[in-house]
C-alpha positions in Angstrom: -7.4 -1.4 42.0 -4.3 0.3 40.3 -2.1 -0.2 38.2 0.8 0.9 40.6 -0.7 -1.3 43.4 0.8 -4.4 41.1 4.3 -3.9 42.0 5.4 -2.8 38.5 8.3 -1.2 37.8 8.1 2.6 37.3 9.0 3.3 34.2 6.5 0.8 33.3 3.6 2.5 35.8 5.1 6.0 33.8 4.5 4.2 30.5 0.5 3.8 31.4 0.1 7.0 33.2 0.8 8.0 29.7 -1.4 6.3 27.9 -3.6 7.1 30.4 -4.4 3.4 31.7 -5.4 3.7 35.5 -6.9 0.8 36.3 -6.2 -2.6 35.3 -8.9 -5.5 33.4 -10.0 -8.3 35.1 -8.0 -10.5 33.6 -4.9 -8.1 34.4 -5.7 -8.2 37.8 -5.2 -11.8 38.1 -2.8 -13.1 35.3 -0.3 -9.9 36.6 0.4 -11.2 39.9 1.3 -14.6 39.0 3.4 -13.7 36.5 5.4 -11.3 39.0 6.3 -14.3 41.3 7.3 -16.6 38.1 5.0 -19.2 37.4 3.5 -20.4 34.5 -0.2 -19.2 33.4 -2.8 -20.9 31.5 -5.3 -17.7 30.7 -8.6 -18.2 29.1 -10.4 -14.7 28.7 -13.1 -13.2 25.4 -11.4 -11.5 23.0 -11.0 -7.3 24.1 -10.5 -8.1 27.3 -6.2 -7.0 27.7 -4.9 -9.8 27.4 -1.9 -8.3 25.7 -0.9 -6.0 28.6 -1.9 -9.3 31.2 1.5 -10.8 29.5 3.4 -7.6 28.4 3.5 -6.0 31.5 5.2 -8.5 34.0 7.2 -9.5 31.2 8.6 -6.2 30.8 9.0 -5.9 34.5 11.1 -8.8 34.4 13.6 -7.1 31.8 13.4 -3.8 33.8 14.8 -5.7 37.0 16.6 -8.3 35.0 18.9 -7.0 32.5 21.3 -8.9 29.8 22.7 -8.6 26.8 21.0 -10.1 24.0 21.8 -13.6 22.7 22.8 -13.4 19.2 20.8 -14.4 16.6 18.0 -15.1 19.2 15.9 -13.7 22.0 15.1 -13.4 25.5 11.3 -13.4 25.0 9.2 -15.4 22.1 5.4 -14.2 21.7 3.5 -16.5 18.9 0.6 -15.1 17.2 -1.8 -16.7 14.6 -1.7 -14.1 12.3 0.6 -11.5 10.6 -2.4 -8.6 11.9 -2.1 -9.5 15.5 1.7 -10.0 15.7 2.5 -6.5 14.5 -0.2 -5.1 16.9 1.3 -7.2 19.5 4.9 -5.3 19.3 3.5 -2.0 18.8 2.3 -3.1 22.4 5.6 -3.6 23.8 6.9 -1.0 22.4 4.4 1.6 23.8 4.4 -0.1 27.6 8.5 -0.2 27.1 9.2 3.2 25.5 11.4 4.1 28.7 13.5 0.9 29.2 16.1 0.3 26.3 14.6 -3.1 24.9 14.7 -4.1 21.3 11.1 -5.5 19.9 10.9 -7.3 16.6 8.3 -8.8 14.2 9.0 -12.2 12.5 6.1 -12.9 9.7 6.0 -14.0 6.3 4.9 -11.4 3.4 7.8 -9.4 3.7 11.1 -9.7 2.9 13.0 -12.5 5.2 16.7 -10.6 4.5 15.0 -7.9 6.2 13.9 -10.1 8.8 17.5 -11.6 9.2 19.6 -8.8 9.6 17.4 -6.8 12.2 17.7 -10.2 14.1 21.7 -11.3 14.0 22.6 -9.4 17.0 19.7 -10.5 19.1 16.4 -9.1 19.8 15.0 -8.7 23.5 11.6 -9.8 22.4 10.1 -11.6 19.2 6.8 -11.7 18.4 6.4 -13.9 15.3 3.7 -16.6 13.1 4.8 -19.8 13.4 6.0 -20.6 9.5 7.8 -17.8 9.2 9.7 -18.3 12.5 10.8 -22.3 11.8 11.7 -20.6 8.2 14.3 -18.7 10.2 15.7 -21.6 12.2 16.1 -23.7 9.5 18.0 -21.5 7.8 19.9 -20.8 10.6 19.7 -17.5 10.5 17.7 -17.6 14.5 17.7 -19.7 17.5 15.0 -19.4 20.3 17.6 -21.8 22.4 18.7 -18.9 25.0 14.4 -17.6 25.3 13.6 -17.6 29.0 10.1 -16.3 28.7 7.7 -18.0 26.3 3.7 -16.7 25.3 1.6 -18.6 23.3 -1.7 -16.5 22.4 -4.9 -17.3 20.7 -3.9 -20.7 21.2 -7.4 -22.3 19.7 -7.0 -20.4 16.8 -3.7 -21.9 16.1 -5.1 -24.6 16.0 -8.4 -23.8 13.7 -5.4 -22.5 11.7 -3.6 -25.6 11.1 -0.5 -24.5 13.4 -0.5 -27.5 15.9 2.6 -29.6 13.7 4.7 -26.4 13.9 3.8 -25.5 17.7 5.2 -28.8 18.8 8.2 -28.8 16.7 8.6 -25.1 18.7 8.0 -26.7 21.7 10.4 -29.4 21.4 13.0 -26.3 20.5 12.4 -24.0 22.9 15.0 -24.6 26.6 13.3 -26.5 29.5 14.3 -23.7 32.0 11.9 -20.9 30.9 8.7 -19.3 31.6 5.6 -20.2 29.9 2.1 -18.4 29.5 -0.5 -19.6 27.5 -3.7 -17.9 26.3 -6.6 -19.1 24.3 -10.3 -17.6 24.0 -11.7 -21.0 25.0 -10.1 -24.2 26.0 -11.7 -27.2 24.4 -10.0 -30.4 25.4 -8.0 -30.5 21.9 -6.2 -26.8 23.4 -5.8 -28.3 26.9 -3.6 -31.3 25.5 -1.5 -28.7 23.7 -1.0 -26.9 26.3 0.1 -29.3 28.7 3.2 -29.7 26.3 3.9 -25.9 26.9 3.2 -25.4 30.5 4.7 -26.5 33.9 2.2 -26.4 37.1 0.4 -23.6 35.5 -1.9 -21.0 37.5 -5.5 -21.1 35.1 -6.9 -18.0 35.4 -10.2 -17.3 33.6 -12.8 -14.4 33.4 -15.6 -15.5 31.5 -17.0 -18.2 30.6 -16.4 -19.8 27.3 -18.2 -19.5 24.3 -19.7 -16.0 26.1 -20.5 -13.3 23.9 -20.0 -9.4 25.0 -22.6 -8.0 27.3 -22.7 -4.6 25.5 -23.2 -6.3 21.9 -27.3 -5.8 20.7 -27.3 -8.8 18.5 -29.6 -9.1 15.4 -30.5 -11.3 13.0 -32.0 -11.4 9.3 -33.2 -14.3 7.0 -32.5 -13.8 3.9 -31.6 -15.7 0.5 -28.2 -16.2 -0.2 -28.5 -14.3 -3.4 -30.1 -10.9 -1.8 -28.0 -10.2 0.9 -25.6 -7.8 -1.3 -29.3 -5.9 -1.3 -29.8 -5.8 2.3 -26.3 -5.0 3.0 -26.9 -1.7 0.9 -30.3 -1.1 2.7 -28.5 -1.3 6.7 -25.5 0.7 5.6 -27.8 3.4 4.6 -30.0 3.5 8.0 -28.0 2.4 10.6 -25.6 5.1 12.3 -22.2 3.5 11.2 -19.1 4.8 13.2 -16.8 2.2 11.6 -18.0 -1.5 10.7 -16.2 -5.0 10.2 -18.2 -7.4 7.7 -17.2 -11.0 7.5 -17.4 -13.4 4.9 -16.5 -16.9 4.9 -14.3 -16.8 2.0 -11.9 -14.9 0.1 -14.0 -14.5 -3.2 -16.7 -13.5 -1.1 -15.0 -10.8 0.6 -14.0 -9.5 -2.8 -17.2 -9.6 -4.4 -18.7 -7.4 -1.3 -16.5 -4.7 -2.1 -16.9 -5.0 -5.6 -20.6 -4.2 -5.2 -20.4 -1.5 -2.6 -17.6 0.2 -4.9 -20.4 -0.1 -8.2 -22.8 1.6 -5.7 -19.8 4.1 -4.8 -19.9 3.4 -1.5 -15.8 2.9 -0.1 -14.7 -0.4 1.6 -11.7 -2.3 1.7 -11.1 -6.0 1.6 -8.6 -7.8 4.2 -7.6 -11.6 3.7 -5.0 -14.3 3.0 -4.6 -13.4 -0.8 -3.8 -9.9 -0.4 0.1 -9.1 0.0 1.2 -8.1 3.7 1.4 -4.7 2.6 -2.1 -4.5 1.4 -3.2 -6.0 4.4 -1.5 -2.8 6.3 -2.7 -0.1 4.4 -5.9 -1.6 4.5 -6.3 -2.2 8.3 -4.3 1.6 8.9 -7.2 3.4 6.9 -9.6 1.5 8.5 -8.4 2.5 12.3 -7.2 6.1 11.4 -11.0 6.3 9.7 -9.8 7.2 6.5 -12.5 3.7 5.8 -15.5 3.7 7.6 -15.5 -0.3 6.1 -13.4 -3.3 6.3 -14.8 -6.6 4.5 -12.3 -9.4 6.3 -12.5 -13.4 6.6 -12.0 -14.8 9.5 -8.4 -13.6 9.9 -9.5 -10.5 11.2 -12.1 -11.8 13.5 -10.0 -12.0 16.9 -6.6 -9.6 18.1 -7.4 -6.9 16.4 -8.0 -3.9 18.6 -9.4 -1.6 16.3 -11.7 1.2 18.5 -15.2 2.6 17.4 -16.2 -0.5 15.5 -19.8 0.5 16.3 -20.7 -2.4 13.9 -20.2 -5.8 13.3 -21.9 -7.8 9.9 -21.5 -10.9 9.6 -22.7 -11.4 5.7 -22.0 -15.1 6.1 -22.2 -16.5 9.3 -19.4 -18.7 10.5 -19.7 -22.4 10.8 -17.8 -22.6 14.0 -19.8 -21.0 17.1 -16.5 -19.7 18.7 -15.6 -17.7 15.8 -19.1 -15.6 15.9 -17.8 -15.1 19.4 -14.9 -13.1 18.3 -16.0 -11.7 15.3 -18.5 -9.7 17.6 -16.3 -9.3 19.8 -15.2 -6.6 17.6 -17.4 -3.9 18.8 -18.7 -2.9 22.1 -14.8 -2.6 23.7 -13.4 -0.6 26.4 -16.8 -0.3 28.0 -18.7 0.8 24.6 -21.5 -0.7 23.2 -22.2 -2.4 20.3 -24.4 -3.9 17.3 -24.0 -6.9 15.1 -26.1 -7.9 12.6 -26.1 -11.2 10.7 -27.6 -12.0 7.9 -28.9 -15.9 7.2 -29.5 -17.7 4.5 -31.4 -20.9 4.3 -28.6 -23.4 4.6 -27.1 -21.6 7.3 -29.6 -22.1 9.9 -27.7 -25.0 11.0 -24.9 -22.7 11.5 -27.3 -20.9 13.7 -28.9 -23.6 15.7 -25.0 -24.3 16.6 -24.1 -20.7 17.6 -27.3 -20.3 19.7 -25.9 -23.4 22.0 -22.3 -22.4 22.8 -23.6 -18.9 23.3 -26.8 -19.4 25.1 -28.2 -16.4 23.5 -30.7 -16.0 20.5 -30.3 -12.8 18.6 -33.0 -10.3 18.3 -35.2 -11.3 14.8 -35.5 -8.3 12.4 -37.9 -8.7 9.1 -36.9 -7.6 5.9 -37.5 -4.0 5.6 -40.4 -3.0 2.9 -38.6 -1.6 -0.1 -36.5 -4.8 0.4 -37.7 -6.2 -2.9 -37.1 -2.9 -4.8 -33.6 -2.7 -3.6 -33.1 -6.2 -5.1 -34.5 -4.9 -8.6 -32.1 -1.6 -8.3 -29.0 -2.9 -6.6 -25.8 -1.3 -8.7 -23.7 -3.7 -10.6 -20.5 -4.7 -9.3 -17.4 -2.8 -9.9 -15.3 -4.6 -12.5 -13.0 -7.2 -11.2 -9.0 -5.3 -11.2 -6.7 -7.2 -13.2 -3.6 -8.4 -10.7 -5.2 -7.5 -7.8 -1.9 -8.7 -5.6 0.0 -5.6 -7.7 -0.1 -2.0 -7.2 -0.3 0.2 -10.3 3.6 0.9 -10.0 4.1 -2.9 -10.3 1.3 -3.1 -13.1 3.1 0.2 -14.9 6.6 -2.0 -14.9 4.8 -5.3 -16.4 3.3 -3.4 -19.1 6.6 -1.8 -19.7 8.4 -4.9 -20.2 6.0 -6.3 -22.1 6.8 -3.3 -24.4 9.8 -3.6 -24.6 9.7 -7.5 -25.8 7.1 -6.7 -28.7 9.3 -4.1 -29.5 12.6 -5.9 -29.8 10.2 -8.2 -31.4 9.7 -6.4 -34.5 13.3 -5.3 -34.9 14.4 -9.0 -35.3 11.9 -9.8 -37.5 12.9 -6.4 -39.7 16.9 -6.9 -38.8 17.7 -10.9 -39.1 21.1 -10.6 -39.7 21.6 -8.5 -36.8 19.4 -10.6 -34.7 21.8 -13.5 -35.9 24.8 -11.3 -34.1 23.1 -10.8 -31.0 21.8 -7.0 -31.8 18.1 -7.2 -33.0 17.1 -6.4 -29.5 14.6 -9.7 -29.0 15.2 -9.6 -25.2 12.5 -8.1 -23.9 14.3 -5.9 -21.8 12.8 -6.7 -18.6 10.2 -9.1 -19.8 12.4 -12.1 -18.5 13.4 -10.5 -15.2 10.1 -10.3 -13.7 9.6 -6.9 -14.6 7.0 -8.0 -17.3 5.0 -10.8 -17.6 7.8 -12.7 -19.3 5.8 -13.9 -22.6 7.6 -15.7 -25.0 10.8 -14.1 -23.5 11.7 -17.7 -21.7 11.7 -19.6 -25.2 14.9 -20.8 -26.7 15.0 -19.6 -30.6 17.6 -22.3 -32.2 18.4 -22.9 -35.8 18.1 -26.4 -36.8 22.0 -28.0 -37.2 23.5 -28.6 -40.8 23.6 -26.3 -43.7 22.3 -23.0 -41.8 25.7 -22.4 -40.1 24.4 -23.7 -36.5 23.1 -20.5 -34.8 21.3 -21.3 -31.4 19.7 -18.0 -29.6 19.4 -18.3 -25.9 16.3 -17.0 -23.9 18.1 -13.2 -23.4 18.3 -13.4 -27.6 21.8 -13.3 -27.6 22.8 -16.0 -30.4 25.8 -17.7 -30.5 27.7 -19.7 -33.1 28.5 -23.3 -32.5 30.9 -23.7 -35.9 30.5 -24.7 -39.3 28.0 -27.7 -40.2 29.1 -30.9 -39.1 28.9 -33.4 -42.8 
């Protein structure tokens, strides 16, 4: 089958002849023509299979025969997404499948400036894709309405929930107009997923094209026991003798995915780190050197492990495996896509064979055992210290620049009050800080309150900026 056999519009067909998409994924093929007709879908399909273009392309079809001016300050299409990652690749999608119809496409997401956010939406926007808190943020400050959406996608449902979304989704739901379309994706539908959805979704078409809990076909899956406090050893060992394209490891945590790249950075090996502490603009750069190859690693929790369509991930590590079966499932999902193959390797320690045991049920498949190699216990003797921990790690070097700055300043203006009282008295000895207090250093000792005891020292009180006002002569 084609693409242009779906009954899309052309410049939608013109938009994939250009990206040189011929023929359309399973779940394409079967989502696509129920969304044409108008009815609501209930999709369950593994990670990397299109399920972006499954909702983006009838959707789009429907603006290209249906168009309207935009409601202001709201939208004609709301897309939810999990994370910040998958929201931004999730316009960039619309945008490439709707370069030639004129429809606006913004992102709504916390870690970047919500002014920003407000202003680009006032007039209306044809299609939002957005996280939830940052979205009901919006609303409440009545800065956007989703009262006027008439269609409504809800993807990587289960991990909106893992996520701790399911309060916000049905205070969306109850927002959202009764007379609007509805699609509803999720990697697998556990019965917890299938009660939320039924407060989304009217007569829905389910459509599914794998199984759930399935992992990709193309993926050779490995497996290492190790001890906990070795696998920074063995990590070092496979990066230097498998043939690594690109690779994703996971950790569970946030430390952890720190201290990877601290250690591979003390061995001089390159690798970024990707999580919930790192500002949104990390979190960009990061991810764009990893996909333009500028990084050859990316150390990511779990936030990364599903929606991101990164290509050439020839390897996926999971340094900690994941105590929920479905996540391993989309972590490895990483690799082997559009018809590639694959490789992940996971390392276990002792008290995560449970972990194991549970993955090896929902998946139905039990990874290939490989020993530890021979020089193993040499590379544990030898393994390179870690990189030092960077001070700040949320600021850039500009940001770290301006704090020491202000911090200057302060110790300077510092010393000319203690050398100049009098004119510190008048507001002149310079004990602000200049820029300490406003953020631009780390504002020590520039938010205390210097004051004069009252009676017989003329009642001088110096506020937080160091200017000092009198307040009159003693009171007797």
């Amino acid at each position: 089958m084609h693409f242009n056999e779906l009954g899309l519009s052309e410049p939608i067909i013109k938009a994939l002849t250009a990206k040189k998409y011929a023929e359309p994924t399973p779940i394409q093929q079967k989502a696509i023509p129920v969304l044409l007709e108008g009815r609501d879908l209930c999709g369950i399909a593994q990670t990397g299979t299109g399920k972006t273009a499954a909702f983006a392309l009838p959707s789009l079809d429907y603006f290209a025969r249906n168009p309207k001016p935009t409601p202001i300050k709201g939208c004609r299409m709301l897309v939810l997404s999990p994370t910040r990652e998958l929201a931004a690749q999730i316009a960039q999608s619309f945008r490439d499948y709707g370069r030639f119809l004129r429809l606006s496409v913004e992102t709504v997401f916390g870690g970047v400036p919500v002014n920003k956010q407000i202003r680009a939406l006032s007039a209306g926007v044809d299609i939002v894709v957005a996280t939830p808190g940052r979205l009901l943020d919006l609303i409440d400050q009545r800065a956007f309405t989703i009262k006027d959406t008439e269609i409504f996608v809800l993807d990587e449902a289960d991990q909106m929930m893992d996520m701790g979304f399911i309060h916000p989704l049905k205070r969306i739901a109850k927002l959202l107009p009764r007379d609007r379309q509805n699609l509803f994706f999720s990697a697998t539908m556990p019965k917890e997923i299938e009660a939320l959805a039924g407060q989304f979704l009217n007569d829905p078409v389910k459509v599914s094209v794998a199984p759930q809990s399935t992992t990709a076909e193309r993926v050779r899956q490995q497996l290492t026991f190790v001890n906990q406090a070795e696998k920074q050893a063995l990590l070092h060992i496979v990066l230097k003798t498998e043939e690594i394209d690109r690779a994703l490891i996971f950790t569970r945590t946030k430390h952890g995915a720190d201290r990877v790249v601290r250690f591979l950075e003390g061995a001089g090996i390159q690798a970024f780190a990707i999580h919930g502490n790192k500002s949104q603009a990390q979190r960009t750069t990061a991810l764009q050197a990893f996909r333009h190859g500028h990084c050859k690693l990316l150390v990511a929790t779990d936030i990364a492990a599903r929606g991101i369509d990164v290509s050439g991930v020839s390897h996926v590590i999971n340094f900690e495996i994941p105590n929920v079966p479905e996540q391993y499932v989309h972590r490895i999902g990483r690799t082997a896509r559009a018809g590639a193959d694959g490789i992940a390797i996971s390392f276990v320690a002792d008290d995560e064979r449970p972990y194991l045991k549970a993955i090896e049920r929902a998946t139905k498949v039990k990874p290939e055992i490989v020993p530890l190699p021979e020089n193993f216990l040499e590379a544990v003797r030898n393994l390179p210290k870690p990189a030092p921990q960077r001070k700040g790690p949320s600021q850039s070097p500009a940001q770290q620049a301006k704090r020491a700055e202000g911090q200057r300043r302060y110790q300077e203006g510092q010393k000319a009050q203690r050398g100049a009282p009098d004119k510190a008295r008048r507001g002149e000895g310079g004990h602000r800080g200049e820029g300490a207090h406003r953020g631009e250093g780390d504002g020590a000792g520039a938010k205390k309150n210097f004051r004069r005891r009252r009676g017989g020292g003329g009642g001088a009180v110096g506020t937080h900026k160091g200017a000092v006002q009198r307040t009159g002569a003693p009171r007797g």
